[in-house]
FIMAR-931324 format. One record per residue: x, y, z of N, C-alpha, C in turn. Coordinates in nm, 2 decimals. Each point is the difference from the previous one (the first is absolute). Layout:
N
n_X  n_Y  n_Z  ca_X  ca_Y  ca_Z  c_X  c_Y  c_Z
X  Y  Z  X  Y  Z  X  Y  Z
...
END
This chain:
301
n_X  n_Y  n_Z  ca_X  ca_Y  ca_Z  c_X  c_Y  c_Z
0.29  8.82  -13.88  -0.08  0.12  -0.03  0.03  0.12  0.08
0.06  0.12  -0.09  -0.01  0.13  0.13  -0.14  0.02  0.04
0.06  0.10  0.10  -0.18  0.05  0.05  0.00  0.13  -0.06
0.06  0.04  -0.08  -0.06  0.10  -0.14  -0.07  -0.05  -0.13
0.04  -0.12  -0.01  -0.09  -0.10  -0.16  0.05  -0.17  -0.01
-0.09  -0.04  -0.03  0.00  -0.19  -0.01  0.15  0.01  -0.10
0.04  -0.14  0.01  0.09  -0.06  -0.09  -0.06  -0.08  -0.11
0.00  0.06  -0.12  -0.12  -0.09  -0.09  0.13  -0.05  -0.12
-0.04  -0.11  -0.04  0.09  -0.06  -0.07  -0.13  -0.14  -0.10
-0.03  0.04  -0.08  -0.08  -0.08  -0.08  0.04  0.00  -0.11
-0.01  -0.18  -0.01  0.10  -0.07  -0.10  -0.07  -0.08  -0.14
0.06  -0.01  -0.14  -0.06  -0.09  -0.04  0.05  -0.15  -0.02
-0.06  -0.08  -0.05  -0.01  -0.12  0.02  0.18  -0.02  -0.04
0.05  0.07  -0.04  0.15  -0.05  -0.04  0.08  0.05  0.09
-0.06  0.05  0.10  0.14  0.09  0.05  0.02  0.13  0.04
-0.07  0.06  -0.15  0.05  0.16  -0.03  -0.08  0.07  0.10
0.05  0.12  0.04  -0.09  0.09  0.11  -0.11  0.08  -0.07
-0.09  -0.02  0.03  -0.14  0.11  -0.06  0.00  0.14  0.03
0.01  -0.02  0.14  -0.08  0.15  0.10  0.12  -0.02  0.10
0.04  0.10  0.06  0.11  -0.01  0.11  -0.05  0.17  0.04
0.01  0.06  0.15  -0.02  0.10  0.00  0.15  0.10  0.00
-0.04  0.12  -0.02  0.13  0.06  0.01  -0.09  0.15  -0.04
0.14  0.07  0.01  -0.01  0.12  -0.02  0.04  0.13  -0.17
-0.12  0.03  -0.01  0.01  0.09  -0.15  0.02  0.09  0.08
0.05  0.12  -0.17  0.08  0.14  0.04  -0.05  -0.01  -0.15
-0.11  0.15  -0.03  -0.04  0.03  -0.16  -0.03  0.09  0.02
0.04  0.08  -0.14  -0.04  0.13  -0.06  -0.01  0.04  -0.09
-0.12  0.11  -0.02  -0.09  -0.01  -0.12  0.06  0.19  -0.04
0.04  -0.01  -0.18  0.05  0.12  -0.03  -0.14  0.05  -0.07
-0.03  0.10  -0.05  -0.07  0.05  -0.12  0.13  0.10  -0.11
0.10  -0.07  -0.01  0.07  0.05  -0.14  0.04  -0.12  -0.04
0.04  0.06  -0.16  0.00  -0.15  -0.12  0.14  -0.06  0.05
0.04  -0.13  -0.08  0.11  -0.08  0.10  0.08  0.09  -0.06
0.04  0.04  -0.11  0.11  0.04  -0.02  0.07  0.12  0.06
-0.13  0.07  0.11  0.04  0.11  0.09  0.09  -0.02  0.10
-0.07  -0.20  0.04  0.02  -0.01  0.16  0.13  -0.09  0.02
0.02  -0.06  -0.15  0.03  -0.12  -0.02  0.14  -0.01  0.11
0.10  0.14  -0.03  0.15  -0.02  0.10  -0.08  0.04  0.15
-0.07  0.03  0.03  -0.01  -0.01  0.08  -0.03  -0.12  0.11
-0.12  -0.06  -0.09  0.01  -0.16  0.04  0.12  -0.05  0.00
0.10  0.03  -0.08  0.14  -0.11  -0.01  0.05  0.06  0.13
0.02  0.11  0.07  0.05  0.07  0.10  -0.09  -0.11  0.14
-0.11  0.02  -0.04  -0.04  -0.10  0.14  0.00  -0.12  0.02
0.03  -0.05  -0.17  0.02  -0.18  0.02  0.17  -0.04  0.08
0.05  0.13  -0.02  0.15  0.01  0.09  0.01  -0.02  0.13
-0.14  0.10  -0.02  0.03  0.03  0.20  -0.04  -0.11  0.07
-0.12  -0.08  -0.12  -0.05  -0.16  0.06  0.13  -0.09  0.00
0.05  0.00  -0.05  0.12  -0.10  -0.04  0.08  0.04  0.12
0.05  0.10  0.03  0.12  0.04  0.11  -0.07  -0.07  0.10
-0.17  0.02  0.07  -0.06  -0.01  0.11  -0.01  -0.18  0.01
-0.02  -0.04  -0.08  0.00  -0.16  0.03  0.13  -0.05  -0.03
0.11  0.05  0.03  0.13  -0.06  0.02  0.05  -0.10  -0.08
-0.02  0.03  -0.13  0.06  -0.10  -0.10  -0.09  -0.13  -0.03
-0.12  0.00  0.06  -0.10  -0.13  -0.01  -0.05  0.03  -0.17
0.08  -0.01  -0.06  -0.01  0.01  -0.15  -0.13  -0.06  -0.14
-0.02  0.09  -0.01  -0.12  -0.10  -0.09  0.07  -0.10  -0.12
-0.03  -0.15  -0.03  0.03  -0.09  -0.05  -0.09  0.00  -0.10
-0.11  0.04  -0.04  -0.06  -0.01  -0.10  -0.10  0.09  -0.08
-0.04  0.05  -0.13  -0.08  0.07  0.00  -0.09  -0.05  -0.08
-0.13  0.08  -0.02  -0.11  -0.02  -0.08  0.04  -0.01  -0.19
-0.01  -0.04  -0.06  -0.02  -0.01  -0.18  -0.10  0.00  -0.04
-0.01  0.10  -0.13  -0.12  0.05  0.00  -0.11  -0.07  0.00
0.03  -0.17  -0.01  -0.09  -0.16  -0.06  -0.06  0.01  0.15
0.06  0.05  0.09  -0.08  0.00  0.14  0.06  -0.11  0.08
0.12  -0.05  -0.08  0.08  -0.15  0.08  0.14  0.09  0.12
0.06  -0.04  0.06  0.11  0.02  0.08  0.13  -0.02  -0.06
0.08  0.07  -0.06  0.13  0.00  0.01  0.10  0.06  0.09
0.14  -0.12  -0.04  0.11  0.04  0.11  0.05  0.12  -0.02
0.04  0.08  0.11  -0.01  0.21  -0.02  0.19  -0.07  -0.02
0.05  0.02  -0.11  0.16  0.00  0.05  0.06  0.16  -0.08
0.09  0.00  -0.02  0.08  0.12  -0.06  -0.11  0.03  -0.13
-0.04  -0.04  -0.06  -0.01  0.02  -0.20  -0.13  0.06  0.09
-0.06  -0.11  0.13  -0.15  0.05  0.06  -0.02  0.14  0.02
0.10  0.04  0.08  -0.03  0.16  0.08  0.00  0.04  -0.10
0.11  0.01  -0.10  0.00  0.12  -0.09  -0.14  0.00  -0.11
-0.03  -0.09  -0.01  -0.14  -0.01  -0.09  -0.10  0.11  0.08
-0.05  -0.06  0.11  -0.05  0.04  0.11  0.00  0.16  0.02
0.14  0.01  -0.01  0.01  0.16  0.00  -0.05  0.07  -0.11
0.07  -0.07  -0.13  -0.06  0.09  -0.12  -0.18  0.03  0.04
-0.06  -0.11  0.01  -0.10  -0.01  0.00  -0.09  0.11  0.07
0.09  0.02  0.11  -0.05  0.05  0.13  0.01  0.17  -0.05
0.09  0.02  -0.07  0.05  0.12  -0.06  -0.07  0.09  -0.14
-0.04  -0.14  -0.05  -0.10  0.00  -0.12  -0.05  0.15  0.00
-0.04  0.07  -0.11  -0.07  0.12  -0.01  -0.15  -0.02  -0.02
-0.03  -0.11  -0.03  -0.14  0.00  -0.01  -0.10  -0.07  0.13
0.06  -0.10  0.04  -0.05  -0.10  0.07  0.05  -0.08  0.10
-0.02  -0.06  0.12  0.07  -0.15  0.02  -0.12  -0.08  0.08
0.04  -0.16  0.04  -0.02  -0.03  0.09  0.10  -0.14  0.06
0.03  0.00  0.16  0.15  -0.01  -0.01  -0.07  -0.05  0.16
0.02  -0.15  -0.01  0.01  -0.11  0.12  0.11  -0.08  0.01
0.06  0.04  0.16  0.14  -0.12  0.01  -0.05  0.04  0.16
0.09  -0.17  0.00  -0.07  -0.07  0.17  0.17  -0.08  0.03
-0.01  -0.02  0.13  0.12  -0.02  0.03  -0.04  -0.06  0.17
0.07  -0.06  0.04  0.04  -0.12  0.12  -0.08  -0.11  -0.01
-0.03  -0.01  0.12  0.00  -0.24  -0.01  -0.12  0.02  -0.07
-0.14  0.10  0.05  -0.06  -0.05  -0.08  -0.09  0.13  -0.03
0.07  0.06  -0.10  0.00  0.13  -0.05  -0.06  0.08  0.05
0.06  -0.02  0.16  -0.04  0.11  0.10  -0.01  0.14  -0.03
0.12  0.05  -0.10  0.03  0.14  -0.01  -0.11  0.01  -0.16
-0.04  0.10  0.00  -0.04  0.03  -0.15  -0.02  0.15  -0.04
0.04  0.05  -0.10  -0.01  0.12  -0.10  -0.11  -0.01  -0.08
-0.08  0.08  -0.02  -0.13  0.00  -0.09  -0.02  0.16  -0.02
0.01  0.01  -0.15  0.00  0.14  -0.06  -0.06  -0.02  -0.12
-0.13  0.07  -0.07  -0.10  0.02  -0.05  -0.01  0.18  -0.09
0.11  -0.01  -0.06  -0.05  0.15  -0.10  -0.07  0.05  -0.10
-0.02  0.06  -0.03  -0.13  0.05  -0.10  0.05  0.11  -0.05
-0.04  0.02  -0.12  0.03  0.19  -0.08  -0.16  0.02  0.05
-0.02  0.08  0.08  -0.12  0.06  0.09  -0.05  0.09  -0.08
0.11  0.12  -0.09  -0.02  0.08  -0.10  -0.07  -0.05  -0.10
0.08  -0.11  -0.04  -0.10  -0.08  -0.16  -0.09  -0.10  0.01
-0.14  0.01  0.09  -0.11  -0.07  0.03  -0.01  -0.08  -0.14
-0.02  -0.17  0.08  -0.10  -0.03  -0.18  -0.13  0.06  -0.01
-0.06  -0.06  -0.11  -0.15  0.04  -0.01  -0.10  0.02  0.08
0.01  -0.13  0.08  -0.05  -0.10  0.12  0.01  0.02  0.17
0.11  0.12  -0.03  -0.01  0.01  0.13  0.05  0.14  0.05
-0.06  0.05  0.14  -0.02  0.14  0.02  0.13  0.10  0.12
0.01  0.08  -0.11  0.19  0.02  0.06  0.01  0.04  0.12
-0.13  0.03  0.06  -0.03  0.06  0.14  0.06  -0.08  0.09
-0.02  -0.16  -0.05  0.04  -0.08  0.11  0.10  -0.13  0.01
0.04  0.05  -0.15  0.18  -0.05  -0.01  0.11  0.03  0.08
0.04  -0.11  0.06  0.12  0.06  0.12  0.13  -0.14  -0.04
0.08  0.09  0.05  0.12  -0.14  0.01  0.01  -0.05  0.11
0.03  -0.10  0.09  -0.02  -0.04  0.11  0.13  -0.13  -0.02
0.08  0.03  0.19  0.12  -0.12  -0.03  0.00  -0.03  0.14
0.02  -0.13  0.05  -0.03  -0.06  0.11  0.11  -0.12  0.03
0.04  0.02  0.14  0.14  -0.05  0.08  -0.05  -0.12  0.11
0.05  -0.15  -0.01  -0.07  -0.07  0.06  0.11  -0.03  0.11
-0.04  0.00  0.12  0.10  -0.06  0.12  -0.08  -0.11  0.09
0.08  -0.11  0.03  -0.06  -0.09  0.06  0.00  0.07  0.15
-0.10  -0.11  0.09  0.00  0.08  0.13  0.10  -0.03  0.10
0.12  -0.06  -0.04  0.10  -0.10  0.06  0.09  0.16  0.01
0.01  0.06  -0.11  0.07  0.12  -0.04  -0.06  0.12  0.14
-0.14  0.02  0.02  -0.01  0.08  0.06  -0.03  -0.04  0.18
0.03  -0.13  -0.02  0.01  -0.09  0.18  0.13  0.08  0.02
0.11  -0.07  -0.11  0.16  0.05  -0.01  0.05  0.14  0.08
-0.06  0.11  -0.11  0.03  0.13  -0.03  -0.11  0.05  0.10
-0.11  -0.01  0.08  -0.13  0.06  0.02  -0.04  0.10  -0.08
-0.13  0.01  0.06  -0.09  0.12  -0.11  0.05  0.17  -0.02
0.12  0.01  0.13  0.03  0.15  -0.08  0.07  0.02  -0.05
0.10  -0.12  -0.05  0.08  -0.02  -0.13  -0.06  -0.02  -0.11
-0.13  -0.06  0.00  -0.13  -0.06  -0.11  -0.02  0.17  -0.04
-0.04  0.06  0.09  -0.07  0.13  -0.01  0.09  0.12  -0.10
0.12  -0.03  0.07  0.12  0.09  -0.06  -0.02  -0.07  -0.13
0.03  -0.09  -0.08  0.02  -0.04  -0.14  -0.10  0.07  -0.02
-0.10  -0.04  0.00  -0.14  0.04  -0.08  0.00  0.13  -0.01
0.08  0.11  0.13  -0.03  0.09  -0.04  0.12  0.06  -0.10
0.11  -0.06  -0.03  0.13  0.03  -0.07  -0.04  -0.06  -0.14
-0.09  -0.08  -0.02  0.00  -0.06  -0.15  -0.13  0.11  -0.05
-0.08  0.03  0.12  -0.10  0.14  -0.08  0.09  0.09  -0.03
0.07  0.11  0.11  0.03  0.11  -0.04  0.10  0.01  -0.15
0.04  -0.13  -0.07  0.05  -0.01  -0.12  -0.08  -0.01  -0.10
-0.10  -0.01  0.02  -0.15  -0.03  -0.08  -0.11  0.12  -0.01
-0.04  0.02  -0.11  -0.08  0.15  0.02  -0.15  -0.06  -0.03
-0.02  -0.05  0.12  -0.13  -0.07  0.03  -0.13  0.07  0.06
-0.13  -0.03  -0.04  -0.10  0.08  0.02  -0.06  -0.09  0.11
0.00  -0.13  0.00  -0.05  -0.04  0.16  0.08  -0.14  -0.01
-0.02  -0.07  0.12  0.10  -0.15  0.02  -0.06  -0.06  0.12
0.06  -0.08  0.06  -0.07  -0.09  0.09  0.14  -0.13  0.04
-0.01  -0.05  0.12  0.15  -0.06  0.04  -0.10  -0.07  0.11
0.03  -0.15  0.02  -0.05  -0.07  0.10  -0.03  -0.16  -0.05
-0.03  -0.02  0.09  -0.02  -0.17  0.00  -0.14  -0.05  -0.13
0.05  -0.08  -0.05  -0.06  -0.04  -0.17  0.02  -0.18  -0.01
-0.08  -0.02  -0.07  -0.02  -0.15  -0.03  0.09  0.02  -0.16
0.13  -0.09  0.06  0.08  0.01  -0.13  -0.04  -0.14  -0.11
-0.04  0.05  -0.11  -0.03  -0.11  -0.08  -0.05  0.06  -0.09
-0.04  -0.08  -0.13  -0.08  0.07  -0.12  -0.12  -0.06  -0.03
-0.09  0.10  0.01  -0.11  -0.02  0.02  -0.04  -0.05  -0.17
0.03  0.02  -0.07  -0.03  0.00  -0.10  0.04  -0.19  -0.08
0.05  -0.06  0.12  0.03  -0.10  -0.04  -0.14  -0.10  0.03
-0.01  -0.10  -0.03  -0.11  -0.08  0.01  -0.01  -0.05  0.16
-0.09  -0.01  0.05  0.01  -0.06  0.14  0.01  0.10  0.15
0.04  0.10  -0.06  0.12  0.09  0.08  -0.15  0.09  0.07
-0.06  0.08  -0.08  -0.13  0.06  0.03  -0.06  -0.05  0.12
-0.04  -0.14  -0.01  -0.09  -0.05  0.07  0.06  -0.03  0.13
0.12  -0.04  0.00  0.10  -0.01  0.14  0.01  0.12  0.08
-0.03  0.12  -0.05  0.03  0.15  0.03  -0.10  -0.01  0.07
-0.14  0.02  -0.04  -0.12  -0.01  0.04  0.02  -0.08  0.19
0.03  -0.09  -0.06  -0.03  -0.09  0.14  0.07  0.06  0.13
0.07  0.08  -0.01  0.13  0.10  0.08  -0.05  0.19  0.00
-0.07  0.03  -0.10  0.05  0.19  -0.01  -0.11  0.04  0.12
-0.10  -0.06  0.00  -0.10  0.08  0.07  0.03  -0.06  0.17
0.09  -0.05  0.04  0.03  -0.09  0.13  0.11  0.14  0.03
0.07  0.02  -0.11  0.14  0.09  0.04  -0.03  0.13  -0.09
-0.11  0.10  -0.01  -0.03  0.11  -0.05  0.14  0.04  -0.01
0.13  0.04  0.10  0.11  0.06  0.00  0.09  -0.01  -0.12
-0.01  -0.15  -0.07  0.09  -0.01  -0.13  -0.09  -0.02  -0.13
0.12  0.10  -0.08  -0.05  0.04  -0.13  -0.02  -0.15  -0.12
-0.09  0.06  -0.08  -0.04  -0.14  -0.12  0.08  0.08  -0.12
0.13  -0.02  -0.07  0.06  0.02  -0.08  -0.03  -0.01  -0.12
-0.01  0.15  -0.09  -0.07  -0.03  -0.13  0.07  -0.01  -0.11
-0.01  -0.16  -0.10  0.13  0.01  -0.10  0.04  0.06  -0.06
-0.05  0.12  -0.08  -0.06  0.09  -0.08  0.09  0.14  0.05
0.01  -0.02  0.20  0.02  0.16  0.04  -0.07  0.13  -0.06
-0.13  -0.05  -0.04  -0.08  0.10  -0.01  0.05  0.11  -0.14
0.09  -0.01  -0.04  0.03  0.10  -0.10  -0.10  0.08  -0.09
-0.11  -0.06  -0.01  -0.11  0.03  -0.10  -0.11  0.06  0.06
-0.03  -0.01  0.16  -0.13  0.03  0.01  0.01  0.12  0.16
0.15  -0.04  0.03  0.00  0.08  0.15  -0.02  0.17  0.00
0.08  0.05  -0.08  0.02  0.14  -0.01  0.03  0.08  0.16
-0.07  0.09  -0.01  0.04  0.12  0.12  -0.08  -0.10  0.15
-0.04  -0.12  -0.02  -0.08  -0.05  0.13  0.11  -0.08  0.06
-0.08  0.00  0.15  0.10  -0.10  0.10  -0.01  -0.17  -0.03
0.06  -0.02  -0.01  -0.01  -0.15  -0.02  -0.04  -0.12  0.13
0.05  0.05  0.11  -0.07  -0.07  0.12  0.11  0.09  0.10
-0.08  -0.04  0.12  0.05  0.06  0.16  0.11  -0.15  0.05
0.13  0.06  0.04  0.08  -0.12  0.07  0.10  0.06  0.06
0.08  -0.09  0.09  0.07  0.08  0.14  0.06  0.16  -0.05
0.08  -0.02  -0.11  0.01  0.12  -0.08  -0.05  0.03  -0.13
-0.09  0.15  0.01  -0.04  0.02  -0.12  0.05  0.18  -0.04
0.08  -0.03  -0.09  0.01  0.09  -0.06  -0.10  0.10  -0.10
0.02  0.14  0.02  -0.13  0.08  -0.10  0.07  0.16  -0.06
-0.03  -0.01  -0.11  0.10  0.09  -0.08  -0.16  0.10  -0.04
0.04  0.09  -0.13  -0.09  0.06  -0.03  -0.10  -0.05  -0.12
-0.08  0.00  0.01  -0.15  0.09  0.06  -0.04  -0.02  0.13
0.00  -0.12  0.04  -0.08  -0.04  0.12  0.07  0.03  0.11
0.14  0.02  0.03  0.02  0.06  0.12  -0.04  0.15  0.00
0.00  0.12  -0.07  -0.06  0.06  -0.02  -0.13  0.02  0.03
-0.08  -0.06  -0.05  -0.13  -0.04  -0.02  -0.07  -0.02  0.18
0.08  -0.05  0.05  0.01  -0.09  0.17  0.04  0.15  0.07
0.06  0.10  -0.04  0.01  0.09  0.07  0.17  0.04  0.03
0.05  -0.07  -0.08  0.19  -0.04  0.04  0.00  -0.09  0.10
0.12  0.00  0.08  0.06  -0.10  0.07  -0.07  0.11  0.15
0.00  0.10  -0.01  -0.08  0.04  0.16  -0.19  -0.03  -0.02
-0.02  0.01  -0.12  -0.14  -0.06  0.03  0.01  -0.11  0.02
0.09  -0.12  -0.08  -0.03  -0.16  0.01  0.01  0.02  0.18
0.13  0.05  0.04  0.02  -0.04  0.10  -0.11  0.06  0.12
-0.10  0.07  0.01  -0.10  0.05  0.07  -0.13  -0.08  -0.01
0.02  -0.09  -0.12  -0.16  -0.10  -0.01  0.05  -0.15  0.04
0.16  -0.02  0.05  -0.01  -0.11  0.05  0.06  -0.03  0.14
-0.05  -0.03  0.09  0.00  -0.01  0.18  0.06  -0.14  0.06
0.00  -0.12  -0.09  0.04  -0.10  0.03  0.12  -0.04  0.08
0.05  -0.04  0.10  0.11  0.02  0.07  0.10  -0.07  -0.09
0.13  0.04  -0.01  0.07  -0.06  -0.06  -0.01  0.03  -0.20
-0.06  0.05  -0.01  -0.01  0.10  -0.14  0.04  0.11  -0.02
0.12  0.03  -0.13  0.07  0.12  0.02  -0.03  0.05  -0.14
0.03  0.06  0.00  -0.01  0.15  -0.18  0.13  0.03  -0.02
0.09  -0.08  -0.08  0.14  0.09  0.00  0.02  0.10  -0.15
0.01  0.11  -0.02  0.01  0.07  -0.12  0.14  -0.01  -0.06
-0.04  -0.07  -0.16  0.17  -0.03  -0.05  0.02  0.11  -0.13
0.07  0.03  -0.09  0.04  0.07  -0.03  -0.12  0.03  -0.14
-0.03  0.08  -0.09  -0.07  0.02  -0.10  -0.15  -0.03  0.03
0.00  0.05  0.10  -0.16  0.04  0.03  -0.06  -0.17  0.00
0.07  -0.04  0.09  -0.06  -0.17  0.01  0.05  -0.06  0.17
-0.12  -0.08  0.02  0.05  -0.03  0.18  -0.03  -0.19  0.00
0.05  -0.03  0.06  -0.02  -0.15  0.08  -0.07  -0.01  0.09
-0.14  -0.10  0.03  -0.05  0.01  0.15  0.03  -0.17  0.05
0.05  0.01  0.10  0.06  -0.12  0.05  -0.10  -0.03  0.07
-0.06  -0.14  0.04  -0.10  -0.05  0.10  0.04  -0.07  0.09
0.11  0.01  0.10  0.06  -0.06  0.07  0.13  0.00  -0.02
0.08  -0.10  0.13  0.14  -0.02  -0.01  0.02  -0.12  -0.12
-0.10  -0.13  0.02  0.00  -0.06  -0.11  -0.10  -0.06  -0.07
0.06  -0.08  -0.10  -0.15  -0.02  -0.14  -0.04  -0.11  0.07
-0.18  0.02  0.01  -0.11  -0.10  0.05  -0.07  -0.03  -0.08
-0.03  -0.14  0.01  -0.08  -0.12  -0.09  -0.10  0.05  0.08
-0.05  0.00  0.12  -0.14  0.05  0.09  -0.04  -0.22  -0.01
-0.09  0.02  0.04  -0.06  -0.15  -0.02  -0.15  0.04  0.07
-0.13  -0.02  -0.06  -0.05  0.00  -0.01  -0.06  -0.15  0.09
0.03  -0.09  0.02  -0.04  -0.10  0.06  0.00  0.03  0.16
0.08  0.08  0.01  0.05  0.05  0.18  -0.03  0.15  -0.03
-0.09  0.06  -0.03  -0.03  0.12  -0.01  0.07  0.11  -0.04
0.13  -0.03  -0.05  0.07  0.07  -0.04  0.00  0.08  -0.13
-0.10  0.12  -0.01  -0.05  0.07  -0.10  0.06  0.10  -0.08
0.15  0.07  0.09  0.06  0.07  -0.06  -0.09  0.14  0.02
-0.03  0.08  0.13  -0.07  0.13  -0.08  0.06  0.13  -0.05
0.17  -0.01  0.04  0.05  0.11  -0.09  0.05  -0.01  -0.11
-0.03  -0.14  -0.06  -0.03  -0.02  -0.16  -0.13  0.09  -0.06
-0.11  -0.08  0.08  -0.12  0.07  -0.02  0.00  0.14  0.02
0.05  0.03  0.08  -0.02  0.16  -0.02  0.06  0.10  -0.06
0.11  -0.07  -0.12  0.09  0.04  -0.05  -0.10  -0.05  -0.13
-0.05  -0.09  -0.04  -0.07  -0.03  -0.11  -0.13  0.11  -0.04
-0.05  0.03  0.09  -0.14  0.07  0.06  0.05  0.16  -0.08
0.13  0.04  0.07  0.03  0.13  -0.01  0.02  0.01  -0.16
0.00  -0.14  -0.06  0.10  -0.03  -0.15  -0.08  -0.01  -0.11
-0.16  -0.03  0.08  -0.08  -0.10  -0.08  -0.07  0.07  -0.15
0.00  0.10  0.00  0.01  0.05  -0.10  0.10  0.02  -0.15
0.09  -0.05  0.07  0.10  0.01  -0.08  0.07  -0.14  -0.07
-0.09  -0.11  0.13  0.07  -0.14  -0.01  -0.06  -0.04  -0.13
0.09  -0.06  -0.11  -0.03  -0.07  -0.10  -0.06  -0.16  -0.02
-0.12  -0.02  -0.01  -0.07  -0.10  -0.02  -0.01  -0.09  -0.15
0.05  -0.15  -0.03  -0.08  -0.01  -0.10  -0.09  -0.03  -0.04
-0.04  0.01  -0.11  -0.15  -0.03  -0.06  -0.03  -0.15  -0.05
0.15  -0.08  -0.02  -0.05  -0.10  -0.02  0.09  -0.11  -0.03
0.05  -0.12  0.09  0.08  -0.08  -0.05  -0.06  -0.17  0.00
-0.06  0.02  -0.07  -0.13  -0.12  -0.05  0.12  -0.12  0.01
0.14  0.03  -0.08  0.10  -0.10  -0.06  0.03  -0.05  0.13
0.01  0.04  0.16  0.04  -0.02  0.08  -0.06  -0.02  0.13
-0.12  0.08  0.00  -0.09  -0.05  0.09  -0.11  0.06  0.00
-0.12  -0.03  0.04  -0.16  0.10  0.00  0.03  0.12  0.06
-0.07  0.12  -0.11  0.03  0.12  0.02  -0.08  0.02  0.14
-0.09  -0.06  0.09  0.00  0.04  0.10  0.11  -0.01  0.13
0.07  -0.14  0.00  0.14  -0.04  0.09  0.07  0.14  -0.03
0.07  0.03  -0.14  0.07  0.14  -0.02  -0.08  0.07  0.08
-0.06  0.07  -0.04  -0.09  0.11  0.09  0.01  -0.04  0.13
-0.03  -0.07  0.07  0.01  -0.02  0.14  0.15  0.02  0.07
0.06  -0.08  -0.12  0.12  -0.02  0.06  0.10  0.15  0.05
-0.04  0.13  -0.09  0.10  0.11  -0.07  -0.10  0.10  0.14
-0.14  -0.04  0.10  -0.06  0.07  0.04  -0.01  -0.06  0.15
0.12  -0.07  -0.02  0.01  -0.08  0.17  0.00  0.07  0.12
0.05  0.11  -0.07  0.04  0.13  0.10  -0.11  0.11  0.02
-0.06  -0.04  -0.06  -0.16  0.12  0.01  -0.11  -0.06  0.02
0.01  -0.09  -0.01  -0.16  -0.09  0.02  0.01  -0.06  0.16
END
């Protein structure tokens, strides 16, 4: 176990890994995929260069089964990814698909019926195990994340320690539960990446959160964020296109709650945010909409 976050590794009865912790890197666009689309291919590069050849071996079909990623793979992959209308595009790679790509696009312009274009976003998210950032440390962690944004014309993001698994699988929910509220520090991963409901809001506070426009703006730019937060070891860096990073330390904390470890320059980064933090209203499929609620207000309550 570091003394930045537990080593969680929960298994099912056959073997396969459930929950293991590690580290997300995601960011959320408000333009349609076919705006962003080379762009994302530009940063699936820079992920590719940064994990040194640890190559992804398999990707998602659209049946939701795993196939082997070989030559005929990428190139599908790519069309796909390049698509004018749409994609969604999963490939995982090492012993036990430590590394993963998750990209989620939408024509944001051509709402269905059903749903409201305010808060259509595209959103693509980079998985690194924590072995990667033992390896490299956190200001190599820090540097990627900030080199896979500035290729990305992203309105807000977030980078830090996450409960890698899918929640959406059977079993997986309730395993989460037993672990999020012990370690407030790591993120609960949503299958979905929010495409439909997030729009211009923050999605959650973590070691790095990035904030583009409206809400940095809104916060006062990067010299207001940085005058409402006092926490030692919390910085406001301003990146290019009217968008900044606030870092909450040298590295990403699980906090633990059992040893009073509360995290307050989470909390006071949440506080300053909390109007802007996106809540949902309801994931019945997955757990009582009160746990959600509690769980998204760890930081404010």
């Amino acid at each position: 176990m570091s003394e930045h976050y537990p080593r969680i590794r929960v298994r099912v009865e056959c073997g396969a890994l459930m929950i293991r912790e590690a580290v997300s890197i995601t960011f959320y666009m408000r333009h349609s995929h076919a705006d962003v689309s080379q762009a994302v291919l530009r940063s699936l590069d820079i992920y590719r260069r940064a994990i040194q050849f640890q190559e992804f071996s398999q990707y998602s079909h659209e049946a939701g089964t795993a196939v082997r990623l070989d030559e005929a793979g990428w190139e599908r992959n790519r069309r796909e990814l390049l698509d004018d209308h749409s994609a969604i595009i999963q490939m995982y790679g090492g012993a036990e698909s430590d590394y993963w790509f998750h990209y989620r696009g939408s024509p944001i312009d051509e709402p269905l019926p059903w749903e409201n274009a305010e808060d259509l976003i595209c959103a693509v998210r980079f998985w690194l195990p924590t072995e990667y950032l033992e390896q490299h440390g956190p200001g190599r962690v820090r540097e990627l994340a900030l080199e896979l944004g500035a290729a990305l014309p992203f309105c807000s993001g977030h980078a830090g320690l996450a409960f890698q698994c899918e929640t959406d699988i059977m079993g997986t929910w309730g395993e989460v539960l037993k672990l999020c509220f012990r370690y407030p520090g790591m993120e609960i991963p949503d299958p979905d990446l929010r495409t439909s409901k997030l729009g211009a809001r923050v999605r959650t506070v973590n070691w790095l959160t990035f904030l583009g426009q409206p809400v940095l703006g809104e916060v006062g730019g990067a010299a207001g964020l940085r005058a409402r937060l006092a926490s030692p070891g919390t910085t406001v860096q301003e990146l290019e296109g009217e968008r900044a990073v606030v870092t909450l330390g040298p590295w990403p904390e699980a906090g633990d709650t059992e040893r009073g470890l509360v995290l307050p320059a989470y909390r006071e980064l949440a506080r300053v945010l909390e109007p802007w933090l996106y809540q949902e209203k309801l994931r019945a499929a997955l757990s009582p909409e009160h746990e959600v609620l509690r769980w998204e207000r760890r930081f404010l309550d």
